[in-house]
C-alpha positions as CSV (number, residue, x, y, z in Angstrom):
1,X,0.0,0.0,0.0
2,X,1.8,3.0,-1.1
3,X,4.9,1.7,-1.0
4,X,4.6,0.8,2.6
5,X,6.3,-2.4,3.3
6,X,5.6,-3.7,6.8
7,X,8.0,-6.4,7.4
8,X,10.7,-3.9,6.6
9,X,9.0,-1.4,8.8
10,X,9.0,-3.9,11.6
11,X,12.1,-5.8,11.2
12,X,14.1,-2.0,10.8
13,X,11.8,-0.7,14.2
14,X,13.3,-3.8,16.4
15,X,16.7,-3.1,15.0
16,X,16.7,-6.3,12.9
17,X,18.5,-6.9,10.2
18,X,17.4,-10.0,8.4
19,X,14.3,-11.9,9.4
20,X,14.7,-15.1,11.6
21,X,15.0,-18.0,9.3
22,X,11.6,-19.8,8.8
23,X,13.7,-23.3,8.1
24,X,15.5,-22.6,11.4
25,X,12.2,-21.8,13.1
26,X,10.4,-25.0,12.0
27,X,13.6,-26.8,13.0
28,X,13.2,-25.8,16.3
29,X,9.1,-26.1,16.8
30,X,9.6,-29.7,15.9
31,X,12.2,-30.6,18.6
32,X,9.8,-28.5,20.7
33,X,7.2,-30.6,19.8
34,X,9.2,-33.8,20.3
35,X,10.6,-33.0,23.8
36,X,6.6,-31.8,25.0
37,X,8.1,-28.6,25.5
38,X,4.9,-26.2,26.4
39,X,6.5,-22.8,25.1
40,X,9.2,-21.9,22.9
41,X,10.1,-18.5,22.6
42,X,12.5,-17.9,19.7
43,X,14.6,-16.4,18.7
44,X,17.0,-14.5,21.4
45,X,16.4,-11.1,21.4
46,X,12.7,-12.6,21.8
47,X,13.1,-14.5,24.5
48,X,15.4,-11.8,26.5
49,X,12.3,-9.6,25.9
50,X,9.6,-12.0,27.4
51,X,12.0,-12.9,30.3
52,X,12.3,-9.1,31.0
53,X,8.0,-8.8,30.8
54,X,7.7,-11.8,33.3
55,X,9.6,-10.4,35.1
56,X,8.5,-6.9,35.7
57,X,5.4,-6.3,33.4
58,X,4.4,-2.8,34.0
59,X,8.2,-1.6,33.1
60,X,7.3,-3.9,30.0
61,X,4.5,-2.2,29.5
62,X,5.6,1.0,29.5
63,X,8.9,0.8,27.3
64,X,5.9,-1.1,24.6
65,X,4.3,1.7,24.8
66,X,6.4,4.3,24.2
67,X,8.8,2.3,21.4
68,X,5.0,2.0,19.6
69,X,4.6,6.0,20.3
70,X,8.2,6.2,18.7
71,X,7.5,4.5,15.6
72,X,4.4,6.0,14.8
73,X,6.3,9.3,15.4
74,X,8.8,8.2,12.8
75,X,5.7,6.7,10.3
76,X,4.3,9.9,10.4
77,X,7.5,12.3,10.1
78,X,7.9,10.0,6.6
79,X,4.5,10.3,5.5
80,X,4.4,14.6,6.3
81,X,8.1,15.0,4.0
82,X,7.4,16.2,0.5
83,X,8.1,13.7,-2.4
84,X,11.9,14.5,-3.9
85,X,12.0,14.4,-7.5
């Protein structure tokens, strides 16, 4: 939509590089599976992140919050520059 690409968005708003890779992934929800694991929580920077909300939720919270205020900030700075020809 309008040149609006929201993996990119995403993956550049949680300081990602490159996507984690689906083979990898599928690897890994498979052993899950095998060993009745009841969570898996992939990949690290993931599973820091949910550690950190179990542990104190309302910081969690918070710091959601205002990273989603930031990056509808940012979508909206792009969206109000004129077009460069």
């Amino acid at each position: 939509m309008g040149g609006f690409v929201g993996r990119d968005y995403y993956l550049s708003g949680q300081g990602v590089s490159r996507a984690y890779d689906p083979d990898r992934l599928a690897a890994q929800v498979l052993a899950a599976l095998a060993a009745d694991k009841p969570l898996l929580v992939v990949p690290a920077q993931a599973r820091m992140a949910w550690r950190f909300a179990r542990l104190a939720p309302g910081l969690m919270d918070r710091m959601s919050r205002r990273f989603v205020d930031q990056q509808r900030a940012r979508l909206t700075a792009t969206d109000d520059e004129p077009s460069r020809r």
